[in-house]
N, C-alpha and C positions, 0 to 999 in steps of 0.2 A: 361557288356552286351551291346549289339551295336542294337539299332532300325533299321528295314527293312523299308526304306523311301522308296524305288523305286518298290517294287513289285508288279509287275503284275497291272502298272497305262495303265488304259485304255486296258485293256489286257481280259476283258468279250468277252465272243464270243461260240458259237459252239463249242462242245469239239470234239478233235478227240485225240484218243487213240490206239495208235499203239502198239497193246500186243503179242511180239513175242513168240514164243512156249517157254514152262516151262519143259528143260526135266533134271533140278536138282535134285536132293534129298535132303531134310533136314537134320542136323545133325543128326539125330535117324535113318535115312534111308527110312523117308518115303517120296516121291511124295507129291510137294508141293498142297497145294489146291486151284485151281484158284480161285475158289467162295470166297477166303480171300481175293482176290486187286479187287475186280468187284467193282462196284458203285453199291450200294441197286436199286431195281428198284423202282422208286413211283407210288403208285395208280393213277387209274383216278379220285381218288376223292381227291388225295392232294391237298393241299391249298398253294400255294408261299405266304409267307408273305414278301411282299418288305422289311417293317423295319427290318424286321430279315437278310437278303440279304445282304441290305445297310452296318448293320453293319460290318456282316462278312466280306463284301468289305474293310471295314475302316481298318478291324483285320489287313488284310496284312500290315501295317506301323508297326506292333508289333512283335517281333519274336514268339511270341507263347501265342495262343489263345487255352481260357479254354472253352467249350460247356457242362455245367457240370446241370443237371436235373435229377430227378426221372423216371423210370422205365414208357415209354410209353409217356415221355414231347414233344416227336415229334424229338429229337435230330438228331438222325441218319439222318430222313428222311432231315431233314434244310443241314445237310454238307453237301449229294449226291448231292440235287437240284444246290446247291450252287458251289458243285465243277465243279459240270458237264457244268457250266456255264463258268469256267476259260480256260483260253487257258494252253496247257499241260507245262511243266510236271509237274501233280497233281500225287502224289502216295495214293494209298489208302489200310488201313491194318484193316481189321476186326481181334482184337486181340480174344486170344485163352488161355482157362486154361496155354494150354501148354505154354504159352508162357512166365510164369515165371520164365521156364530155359533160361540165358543168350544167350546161343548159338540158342535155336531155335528160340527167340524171335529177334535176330540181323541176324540171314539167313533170315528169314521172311521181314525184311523190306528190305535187300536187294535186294530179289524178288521184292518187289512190286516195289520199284525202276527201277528195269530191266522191268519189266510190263507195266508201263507209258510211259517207253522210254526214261525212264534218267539212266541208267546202272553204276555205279560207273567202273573207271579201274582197271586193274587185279591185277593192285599194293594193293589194297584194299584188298584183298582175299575174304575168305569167314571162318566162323568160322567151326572148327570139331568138335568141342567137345557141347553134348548139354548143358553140364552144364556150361561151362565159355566159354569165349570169352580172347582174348589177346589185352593186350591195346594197341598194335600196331595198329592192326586194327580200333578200336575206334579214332585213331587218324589219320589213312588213310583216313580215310570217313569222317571225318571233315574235311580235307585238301582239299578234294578232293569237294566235299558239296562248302569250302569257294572261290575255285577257279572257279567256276561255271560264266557264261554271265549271264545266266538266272537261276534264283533260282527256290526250287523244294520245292512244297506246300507239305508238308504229313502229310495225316491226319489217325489219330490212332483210329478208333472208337472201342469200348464198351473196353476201353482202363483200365476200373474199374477191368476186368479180371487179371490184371497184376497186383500181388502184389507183387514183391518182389522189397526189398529196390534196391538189386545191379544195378538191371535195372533199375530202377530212377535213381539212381547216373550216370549210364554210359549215361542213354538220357540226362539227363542234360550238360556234357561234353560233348558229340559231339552238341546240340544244341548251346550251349555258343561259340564254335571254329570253327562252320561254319560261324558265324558271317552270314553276310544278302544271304549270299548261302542254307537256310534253314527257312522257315517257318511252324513250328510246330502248329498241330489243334488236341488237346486231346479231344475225345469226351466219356466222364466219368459221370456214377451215383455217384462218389465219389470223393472228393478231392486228386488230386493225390499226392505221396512221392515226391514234386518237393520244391525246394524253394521257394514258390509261393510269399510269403513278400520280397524277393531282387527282384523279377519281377515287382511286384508292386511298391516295392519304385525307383523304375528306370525307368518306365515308359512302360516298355518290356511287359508287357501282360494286352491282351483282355480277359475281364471275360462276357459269358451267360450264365445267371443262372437263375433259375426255374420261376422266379417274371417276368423276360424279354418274358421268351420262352411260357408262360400264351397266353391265346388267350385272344382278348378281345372279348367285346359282339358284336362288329361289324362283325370282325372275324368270330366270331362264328355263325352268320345269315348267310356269304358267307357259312362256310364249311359247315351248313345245309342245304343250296341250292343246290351244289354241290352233295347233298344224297338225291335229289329231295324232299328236304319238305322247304317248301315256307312258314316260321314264320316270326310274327314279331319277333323285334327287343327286344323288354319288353321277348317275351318266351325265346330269344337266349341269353341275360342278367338275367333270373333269374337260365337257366341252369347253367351257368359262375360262378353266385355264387353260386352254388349247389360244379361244380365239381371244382369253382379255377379255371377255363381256360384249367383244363390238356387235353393234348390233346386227348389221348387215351379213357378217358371217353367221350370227347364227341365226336367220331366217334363212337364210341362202342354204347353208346346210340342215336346214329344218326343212325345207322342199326338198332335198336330193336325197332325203331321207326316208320320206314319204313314199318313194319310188321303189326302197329297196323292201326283200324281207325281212330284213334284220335290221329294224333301223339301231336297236342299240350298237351294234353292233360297227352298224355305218358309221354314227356319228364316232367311236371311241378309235377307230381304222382310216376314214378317210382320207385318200391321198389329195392333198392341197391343190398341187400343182394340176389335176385334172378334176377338177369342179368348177361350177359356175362362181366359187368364190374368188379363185384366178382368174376368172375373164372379168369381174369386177374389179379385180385388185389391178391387170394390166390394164386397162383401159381408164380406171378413172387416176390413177398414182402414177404406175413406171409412164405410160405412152403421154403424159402431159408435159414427161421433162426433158430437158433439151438432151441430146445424143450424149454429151460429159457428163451429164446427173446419172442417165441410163447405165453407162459404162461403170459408174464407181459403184451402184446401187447393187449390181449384178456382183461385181467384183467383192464388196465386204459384204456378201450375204455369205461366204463362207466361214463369219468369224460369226462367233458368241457379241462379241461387242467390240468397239474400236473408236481409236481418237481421230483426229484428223492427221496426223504422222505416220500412222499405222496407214489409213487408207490411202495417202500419199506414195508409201511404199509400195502398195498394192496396186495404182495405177499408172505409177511412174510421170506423178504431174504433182502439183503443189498447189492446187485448189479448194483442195477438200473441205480446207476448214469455213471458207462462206457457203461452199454445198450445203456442207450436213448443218449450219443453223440456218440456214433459210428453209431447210428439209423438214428441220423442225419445229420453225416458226408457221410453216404450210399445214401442219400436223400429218403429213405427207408418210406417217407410218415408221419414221425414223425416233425411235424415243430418250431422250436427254437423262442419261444416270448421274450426269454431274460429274465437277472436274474435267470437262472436257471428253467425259467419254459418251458413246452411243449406243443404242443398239435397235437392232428390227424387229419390227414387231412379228410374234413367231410363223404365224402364218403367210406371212407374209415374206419372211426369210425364208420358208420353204419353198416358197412359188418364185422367186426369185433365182434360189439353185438348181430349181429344172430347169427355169428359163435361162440359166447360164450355162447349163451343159448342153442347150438347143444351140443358143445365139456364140457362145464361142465353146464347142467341144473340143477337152482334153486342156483346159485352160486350168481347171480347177487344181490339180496335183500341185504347179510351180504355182500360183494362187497360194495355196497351204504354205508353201517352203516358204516364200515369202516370208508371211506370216508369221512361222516360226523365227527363222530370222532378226528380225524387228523385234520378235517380243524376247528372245533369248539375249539381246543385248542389252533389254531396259528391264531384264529381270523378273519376268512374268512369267517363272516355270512351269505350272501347270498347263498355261497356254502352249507355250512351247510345245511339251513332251504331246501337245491333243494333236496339234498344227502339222507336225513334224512328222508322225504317227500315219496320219491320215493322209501325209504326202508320200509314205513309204523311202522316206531317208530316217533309216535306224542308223545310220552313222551320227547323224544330226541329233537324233532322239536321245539313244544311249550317250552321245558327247553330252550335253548338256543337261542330261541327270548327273552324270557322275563330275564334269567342272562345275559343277552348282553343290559339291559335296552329299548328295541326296541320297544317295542310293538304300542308304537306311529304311528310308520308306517304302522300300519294295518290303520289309521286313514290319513296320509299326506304322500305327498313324491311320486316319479317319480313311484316307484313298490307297490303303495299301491292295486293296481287292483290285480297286478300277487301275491299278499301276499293274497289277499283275493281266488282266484281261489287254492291256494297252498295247504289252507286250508280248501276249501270245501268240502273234501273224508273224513274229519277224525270226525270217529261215536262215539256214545255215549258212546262206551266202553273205552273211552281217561278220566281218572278220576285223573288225578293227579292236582298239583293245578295251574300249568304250561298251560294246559288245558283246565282246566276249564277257567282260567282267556281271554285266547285267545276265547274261547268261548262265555264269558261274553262278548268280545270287539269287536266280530261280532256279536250280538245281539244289542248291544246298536248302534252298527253304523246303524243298519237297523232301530234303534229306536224305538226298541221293549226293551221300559222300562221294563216292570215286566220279561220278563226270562233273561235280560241284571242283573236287579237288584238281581235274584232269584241264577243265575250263580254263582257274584262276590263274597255274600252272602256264600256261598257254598265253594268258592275259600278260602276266608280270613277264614272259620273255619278251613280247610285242614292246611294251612298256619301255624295256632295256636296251632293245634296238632302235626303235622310233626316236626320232626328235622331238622335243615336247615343250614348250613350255613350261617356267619353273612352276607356274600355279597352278596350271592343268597336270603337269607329271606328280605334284607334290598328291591333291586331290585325288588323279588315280588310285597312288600309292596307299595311301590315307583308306582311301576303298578297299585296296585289296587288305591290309591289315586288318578293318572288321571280320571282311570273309576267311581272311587267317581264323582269324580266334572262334568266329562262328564251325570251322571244319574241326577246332580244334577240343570246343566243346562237347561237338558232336562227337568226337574219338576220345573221348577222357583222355585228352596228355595234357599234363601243368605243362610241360618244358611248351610246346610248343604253343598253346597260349598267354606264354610271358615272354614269349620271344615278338609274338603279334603285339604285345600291349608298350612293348619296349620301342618297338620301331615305331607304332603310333605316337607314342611320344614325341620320338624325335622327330616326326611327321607335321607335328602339331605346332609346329615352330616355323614350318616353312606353309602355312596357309593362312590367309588372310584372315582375319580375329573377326568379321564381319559373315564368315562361312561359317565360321563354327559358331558362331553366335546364331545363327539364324537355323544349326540343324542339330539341337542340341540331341535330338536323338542315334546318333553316329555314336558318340563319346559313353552315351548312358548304354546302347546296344553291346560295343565292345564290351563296358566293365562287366554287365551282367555275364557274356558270356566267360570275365574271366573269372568270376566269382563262383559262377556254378562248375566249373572245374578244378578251381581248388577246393572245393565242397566237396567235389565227388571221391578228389586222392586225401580225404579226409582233415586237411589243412586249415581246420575251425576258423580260428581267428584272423588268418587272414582273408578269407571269404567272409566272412560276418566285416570286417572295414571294408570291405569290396562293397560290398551288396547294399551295407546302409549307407554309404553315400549314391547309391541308384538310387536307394529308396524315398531319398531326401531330394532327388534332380529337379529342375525346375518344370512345375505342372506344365497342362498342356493334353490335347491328342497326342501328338506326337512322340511322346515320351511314356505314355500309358502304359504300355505292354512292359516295357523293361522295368517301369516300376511296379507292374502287376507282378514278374517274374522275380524281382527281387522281391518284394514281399514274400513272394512265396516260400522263399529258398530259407530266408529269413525264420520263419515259423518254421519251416523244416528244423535247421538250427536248433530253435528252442528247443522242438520236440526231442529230437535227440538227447536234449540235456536234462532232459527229464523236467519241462516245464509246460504244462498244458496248455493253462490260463495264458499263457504271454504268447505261446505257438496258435492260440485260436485265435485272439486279437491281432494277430498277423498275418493270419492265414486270412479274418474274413475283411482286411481291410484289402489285401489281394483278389480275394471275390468280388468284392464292392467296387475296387478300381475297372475290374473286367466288365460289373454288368451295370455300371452307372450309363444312366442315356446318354446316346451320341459318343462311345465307346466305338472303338476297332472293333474288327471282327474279333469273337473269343479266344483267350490263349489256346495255344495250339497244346499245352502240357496240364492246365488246371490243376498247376501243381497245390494250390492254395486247397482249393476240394482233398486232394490228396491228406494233408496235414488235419482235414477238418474231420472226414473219415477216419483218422488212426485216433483222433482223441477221440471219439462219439464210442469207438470199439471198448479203449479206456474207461469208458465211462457205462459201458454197457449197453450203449444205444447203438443196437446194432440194424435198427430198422433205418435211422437217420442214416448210418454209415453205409451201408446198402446203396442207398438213395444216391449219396454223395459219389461215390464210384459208378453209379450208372451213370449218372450226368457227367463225368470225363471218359463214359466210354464215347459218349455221343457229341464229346469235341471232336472238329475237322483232323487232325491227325493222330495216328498210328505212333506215337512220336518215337523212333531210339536213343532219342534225349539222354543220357544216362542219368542223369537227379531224377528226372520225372520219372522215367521208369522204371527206378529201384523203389520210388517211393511209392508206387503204383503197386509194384509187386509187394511193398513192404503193409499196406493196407489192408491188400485184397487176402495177405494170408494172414494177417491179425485177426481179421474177419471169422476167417475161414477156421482158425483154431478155436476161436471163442463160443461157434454152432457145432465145435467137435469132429469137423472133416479134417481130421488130420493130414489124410494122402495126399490130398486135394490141397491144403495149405502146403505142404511140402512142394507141391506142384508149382504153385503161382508163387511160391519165394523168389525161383529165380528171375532176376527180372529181363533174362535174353538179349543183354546188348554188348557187342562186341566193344574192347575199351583198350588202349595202350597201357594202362594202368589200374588195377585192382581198386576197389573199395573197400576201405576199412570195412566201413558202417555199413555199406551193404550185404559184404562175406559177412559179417558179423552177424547180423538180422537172419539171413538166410541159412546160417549157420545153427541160431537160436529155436530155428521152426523146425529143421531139422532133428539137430538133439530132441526137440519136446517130442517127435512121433516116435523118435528109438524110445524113449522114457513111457510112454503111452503103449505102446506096444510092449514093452516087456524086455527092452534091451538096456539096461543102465549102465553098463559097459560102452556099448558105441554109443550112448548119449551123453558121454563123456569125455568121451573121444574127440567128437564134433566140435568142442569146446574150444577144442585148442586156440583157436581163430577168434577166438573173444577177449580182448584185453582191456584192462582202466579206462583205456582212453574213451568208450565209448559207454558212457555210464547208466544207463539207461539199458543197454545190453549188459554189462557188467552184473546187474543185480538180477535180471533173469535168468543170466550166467547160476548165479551165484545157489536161487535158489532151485535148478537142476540141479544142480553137481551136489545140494546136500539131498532132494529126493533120490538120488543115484547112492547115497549112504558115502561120501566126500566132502564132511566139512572142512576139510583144511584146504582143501582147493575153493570151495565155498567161502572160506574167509579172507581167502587172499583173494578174490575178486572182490568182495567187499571192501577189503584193505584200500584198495589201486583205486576204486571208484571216488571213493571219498579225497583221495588224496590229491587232487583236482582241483577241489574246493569251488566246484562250480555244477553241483549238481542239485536237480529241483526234488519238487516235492514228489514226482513221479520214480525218484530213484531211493528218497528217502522214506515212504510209504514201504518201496519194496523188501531194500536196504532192513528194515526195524520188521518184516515181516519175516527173513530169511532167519534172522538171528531170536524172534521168537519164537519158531519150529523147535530150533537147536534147542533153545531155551526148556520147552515143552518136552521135549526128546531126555533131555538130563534131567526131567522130571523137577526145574526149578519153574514152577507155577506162577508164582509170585512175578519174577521176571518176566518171562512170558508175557502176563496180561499187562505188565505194564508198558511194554514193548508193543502190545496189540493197542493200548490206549492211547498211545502215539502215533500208532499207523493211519488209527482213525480220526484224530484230531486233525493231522496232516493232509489227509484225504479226502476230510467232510470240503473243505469248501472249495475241492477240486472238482469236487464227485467224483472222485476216483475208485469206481466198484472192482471191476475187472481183477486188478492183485488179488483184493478179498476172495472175488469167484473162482481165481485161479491155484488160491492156496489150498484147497484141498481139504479132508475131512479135517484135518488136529483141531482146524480154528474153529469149526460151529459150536462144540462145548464150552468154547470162552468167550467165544461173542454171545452168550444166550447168558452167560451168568447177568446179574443185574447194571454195575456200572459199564459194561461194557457195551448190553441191550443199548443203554440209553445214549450211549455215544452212537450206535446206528441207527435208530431210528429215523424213521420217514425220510431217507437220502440210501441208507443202503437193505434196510429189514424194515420190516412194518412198522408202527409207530408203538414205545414201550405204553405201558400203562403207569398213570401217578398216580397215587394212592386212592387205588380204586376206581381212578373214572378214565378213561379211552380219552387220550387227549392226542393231538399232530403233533410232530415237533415243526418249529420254526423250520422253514426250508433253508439251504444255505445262501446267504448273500448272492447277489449276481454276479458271475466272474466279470461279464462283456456289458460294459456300461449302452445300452441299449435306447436310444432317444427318438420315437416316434411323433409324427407330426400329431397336429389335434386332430384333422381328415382321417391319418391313417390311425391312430386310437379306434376314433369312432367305430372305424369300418374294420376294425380286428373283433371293437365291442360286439358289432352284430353279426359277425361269422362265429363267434362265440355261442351268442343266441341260434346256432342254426339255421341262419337265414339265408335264403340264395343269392346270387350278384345280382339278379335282376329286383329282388326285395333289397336290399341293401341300396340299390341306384333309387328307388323310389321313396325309398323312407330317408334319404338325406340328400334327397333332389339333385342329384350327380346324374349322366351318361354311365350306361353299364361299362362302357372302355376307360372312362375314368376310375371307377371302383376297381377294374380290373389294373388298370396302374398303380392304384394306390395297395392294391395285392403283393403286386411284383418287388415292389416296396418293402412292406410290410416282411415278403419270406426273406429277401436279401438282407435286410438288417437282422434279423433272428435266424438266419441260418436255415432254414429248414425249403421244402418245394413243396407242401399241402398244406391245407386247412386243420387238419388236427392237429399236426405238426407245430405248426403256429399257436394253436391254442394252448395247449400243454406246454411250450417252449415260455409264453409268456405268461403261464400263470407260473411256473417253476421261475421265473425272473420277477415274481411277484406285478404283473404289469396289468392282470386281470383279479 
């Protein structure tokens, strides 16, 4: 095969078409039909797309070009416009049933040849007979074709009419032997009987096919202009993805539109199934295929997508698989996702399930179960739990979450919303234990202990009496131990969630290693919930080995939340231990896990915010901490979580004490949740806020009192222990909380800052000076690179005469007091190193550089040639890495990180 380099360069122009009278007869004797070589005429509301032009331009270096789309893709009208644009001789053949007799199908194009004005000579003849042709002839007309000055474009449109092989073979050979004397243009809904792979591997043909001949959404605002309706851009792009670009639905829905007074409105609402793009779509697709195409077409319009196995199930035949590729070899609206699977095109799946609830009503519900069925056995859950749902067997639904080990995902994971909506329709009459337990697991998420507990309860006796299979009872089981530990969290008892983590265990031995491989968020759900319960009854280290192997599980959606929650608890932890820097680094890698794109919905506890607020207090930033606590008011739950809520209450009165509302912080100390077991650390906290308002008010008696309930273990309370009980005039209780804290050997700089403050009061008190300051010049060396202000603010008058002497000034400077003076001239001090190693992109630099400058997002999108919603991304960015929710916030954050 020889490529056509020269034709038609530079040869666009005005057509003129000199069509001399037609007074032949066809081989069967009848008068040709001129309306076969006419050019279609176009609307005034056609749309020229240049790209589509261009290319067809380019087609000509090809010898033969395929224009190959579904039924309505705009094809025909693209060649006419296109031809009508070339300089002659273009021939043009509107093919015909008939024209899969050899003889009439080669009179015919001979006509259209003689029609344009390119006539073959008489040596060519003409065929007699309708049924065959003589290959003389086929070889005359190649001859005659290759001898040509100027070659002769002919284009065969709705050329899908023409099935038979012989006339493939015979276009094939005269295309091949006219060499660049012939440029072939098949305009076909089907791939035609051609060698199309030697075209292809030779370089010989141009292919347009359905994905090219798509409008786009720009497109698609001109061709609604054009029908007088003036939308934006967003209406004409969510049509696009409505109809795929086809062309014929969106004129069709561009007239129906016209009609209405809303057309925006119309096009973004209209029902499918009753528009003229239904009586397009049944008449020219479903009503052309035999009764068994009809039936399966109808039949898998209920599915998203499906194989030929699937559809086999669904009609209870074994044909499906040369259906659906001839369906979509026709372009017949069936579209090839590959590996065997299908799917419909969507408007066209909609018209199809009305017209399935007309042609067989009440068919659809055992349709679905089907469905589910089939895909619940080859493993395709999501489909299942849609199928199943949709056919109102919650027996089915609920069994095959919880034998597929899943049920965790009612709880974490990218669809734990659309799991929780999926099952919001299914009533009390759903009794099996499949059910119940999914029931028990939307109870307890909403944290409604007693009918969460009343459920599971319920479930595990079903469980006990039923017969089960060992993989299915084992998986039950396996379920209900999460929801053990999860009720169990909820109720602060250790015993009762090490009793859930013990039988998970042995649980975990009796299910398939390919379930828990595949759902590792069940495994990582449990430990969290057993980590934050030994948290809570104060059992440090073995909740810190709990938590950091969550926090280490393998990435993923699915796993996010448990490692956002362990993070969190994590950073809690440190805080506790008196460690800022390591508690904020954990706390904002737990933010980051929650607000990174394509994230689950937000934790429900934002325990992570919590930890970032009690050190912002620390640190004096109490405008940051503020901030940080409204944004976990404005998480979806109310939580009784006990971690999150002591640590919520333990912020909000840090807060509260630090602006001096004492009552108020005495208020929100307690954190209001019912527990089987006390909190150290939280009695302790709330015990700390307490005593400080007897001591503030004037009672140093009961604020020493209060005390009781503060012991070593929790060291960080131990020193603010410590130094109440010596402002109450009790340093020997003061010292032996000091004593006990230290004796740990695991406390930070947040207890040793306090720790070296308590003991330079004393120091000050016995009027050893000397000590003292050298006691305060540790507190502040230890301090500076935490910014730890808050102790300093909170110790009271003794220390501003020795923080104002000279070495002491210059150890505060510019981090906790103004900056000292050096010999005479006003100088800054260095700010402190950055605790939180802070790495922004070069985009997001930029766009902090120019909020820095004052500049707005819509000035910022134009000065670095961005979309204002990209600048706004790169915002969202920018405060999640620095912690902060505003623009000033951000700037001062990163000039204090040195980053500005």
């Amino acid at each position: 095969m020889r490529a056509v380099a020269d034709i038609h360069e530079n040869a666009r122009g005005p057509a003129v078409h000199l069509v001399p009278a037609l007074s032949r007869t066809d081989p069967v004797g009848d008068p040709f039909l001129r309306t076969r070589f006419a050019l279609p005429a176009r609307p005034h509301t056609y749309l020229r797309r240049q790209r589509l032009v261009d290319h067809l331009d380019r087609a000509l270096r090809t010898p033969l070009t395929l224009l190959d789309g579904p039924a309505g893709a705009g094809k025909t009208l693209l060649a006419a416009d296109w031809a009508s644009g070339l300089g002659p001789p273009v021939a043009w053949l509107t093919c015909d049933v008939g024209d899969c007799r050899p003889g009439v199908f080669w009179a015919y194009v001979l006509q259209a040849l003689q029609a344009c004005g390119a006539p073959v000579s008489e040596a060519v003849g003409a065929p007699a007979d309708a049924a065959g042709v003589d290959h003389r002839l086929l070889s005359a007309l190649a001859g005659d074709l290759n001898g040509r000055e100027r070659p002769v474009v002919l284009v065969l449109d709705e050329y899908d009419r023409v099935t038979d092989a012989t006339v493939a073979e015979q276009l094939e050979f005269v295309l091949h032997h006219a060499g660049p004397g012939l440029h072939l243009v098949l305009v076909t809904r089907t791939e035609p009987l051609l060698p199309l792979h030697r075209y292809r591997a030779a370089g010989d043909l141009t292919e347009i096919r359905s994905a090219e001949l798509a409008f786009t959404p720009e497109e698609a605002a001109t061709l609604l202009e054009l029908h007088g309706l003036s939308l934006p851009v967003q209406a004409a792009r969510n049509l696009v993805d409505r109809t795929r670009g086809w062309a014929a639905g969106l004129s069709l829905s561009a007239l129906a539109a016209r009609e209405s007074s809303d057309p925006e409105l119309y096009l973004k609402e209209f029902e499918a199934d009753r528009s003229t793009v239904a009586d397009f779509l049944l008449a020219e697709v479903l009503k052309r295929q035999t009764r068994e195409t009809q039936d399966l077409l109808l039949r898998v319009s209920v599915l998203e997508r499906f194989c030929p196995d699937l559809a086999n199930a669904l009609t209870d035949r074994v044909d499906a698989e040369p259906i659906l590729a001839g369906l979509h070899r026709e372009n017949a609206f069936v579209e090839r996702l590959g590996h065997s699977w299908y799917q419909l095109h969507p408007l066209f799946g909609e018209i199809l399930r009305a017209h399935l609830r007309v042609r067989l009503p009440g068919l659809e519900p055992e349709l679905h179960r089907r469905a589910a069925r089939w895909l619940h056995r080859h493993g395709f859950l999501p489909e299942t739990l849609a199928h199943s749902a949709a056919a109102g067997d919650w027996d089915l639904t609920a069994g095959a979450l919880v034998d597929d080990l899943a049920i965790g995902l009612l709880f974490t994971g990218p669809h734990s919303d659309d799991l929780a909506r999926l099952f919001s329709p299914m009533g009390p009459e759903a009794r099996s234990p499949a059910t119940l337990l999914v029931r028990a697991a939307q109870d307890l998420s909403r944290h409604d202990l007693d009918r969460g507990l009343a459920g599971l309860r319920h479930a595990e006796e079903r469980l006990t009496h039923e017969g089960n299979d060992a993989h299915d009872a084992a998986a039950a089981r396996l379920s209900c131990a999460l929801l053990e530990a999860l009720a169990a969290r909820l109720n602060g008892s250790p015993p009762e969630v090490e009793k859930a983590a013990a039988s998970a265990a042995e649980l975990r031995q009796e299910v398939p290693v390919h379930l828990l491989d595949k759902h590792p968020e069940l495994t990582a759900l449990l430990m969290t919930h057993v980590g934050s319960t030994l948290l809570w009854a104060g059992r440090y280290e073995d909740a810190r080995a709990v938590l950091t192997g969550v926090a280490g599980a393998p990435g993923g959606t699915s796993t996010a939340l448990p490692r956002e929650e362990a993070m969190g608890h994590l950073a809690l932890l440190d805080y506790m231990n008196g460690w800022p820097g390591r508690a904020e680094r954990k706390a904002l890698a737990a933010v980051s896990e929650a607000d990174r794109p394509g994230a689950p919905r937000p934790s429900g506890s934002g325990i992570g915010r919590l930890v970032l607020a009690a050190v912002a207090v620390d640190r004096d930033e109490l405008g940051r901490a503020q901030a940080l606590l409204d944004e976990v008011a404005e998480l979806p739950s109310g939580t009784p979580d006990p971690v999150p809520a002591a640590g919520r209450a333990l912020a909000a009165a840090r807060l509260l004490m630090a602006r001096g509302k004492v009552r108020a912080a005495v208020e929100a100390a307690d954190p209001a949740v019912p527990a089987a077991v006390a909190s150290p650390w939280a009695r302790s906290h709330e015990a700390l806020v307490t005593s400080a308002a007897h001591l503030a008010e004037g009672r140093p008696d009961e604020a020493a009192e209060v005390l009781r309930a503060v012991t070593g273990d929790q060291p960080v309370c131990a020193v603010e222990a410590a130094a109440i009980q010596l402002a109450a005039r009790r340093p020997g209780a003061a010292f032996d909380l000091l004593d006990s804290a230290h004796a740990e050997g695991r406390a930070g700089p947040a207890v040793t800052v306090r720790a070296a403050l308590v003991r330079a009061r004393a120091a000050a008190a016995a009027g050893d000076g000397a000590t003292a300051r050298k006691l305060v010049a540790q507190a502040l060396l230890d301090a500076r690179r935490e910014r730890l202000r808050r102790p300093f603010l909170d110790a009271g008058a003794w220390i501003r005469p020795l923080i104002a002497t000279a070495p002491l000034h210059a150890l505060a400077a510019g981090w906790l007091t103004p900056d000292a003076p050096a010999q005479g001239e006003p100088t800054r001090a260095q700010p402190p190193a950055p605790l939180v190693a802070v790495e922004l992109s070069a985009r997001e630099h930029d766009v902090l550089d120019r909020v820095a400058r004052m500049m707005s997002t819509e000035e910022i999108a134009a000065d670095l040639c961005l979309s204002v919603n990209t600048v706004k991304t790169h915002l969202k960015s920018v405060y999640r890495k620095l912690a902060v929710n505003r623009r000033g916030e951000a700037v001062r954050r990163a000039r204090d990180l040195r980053m500005l």
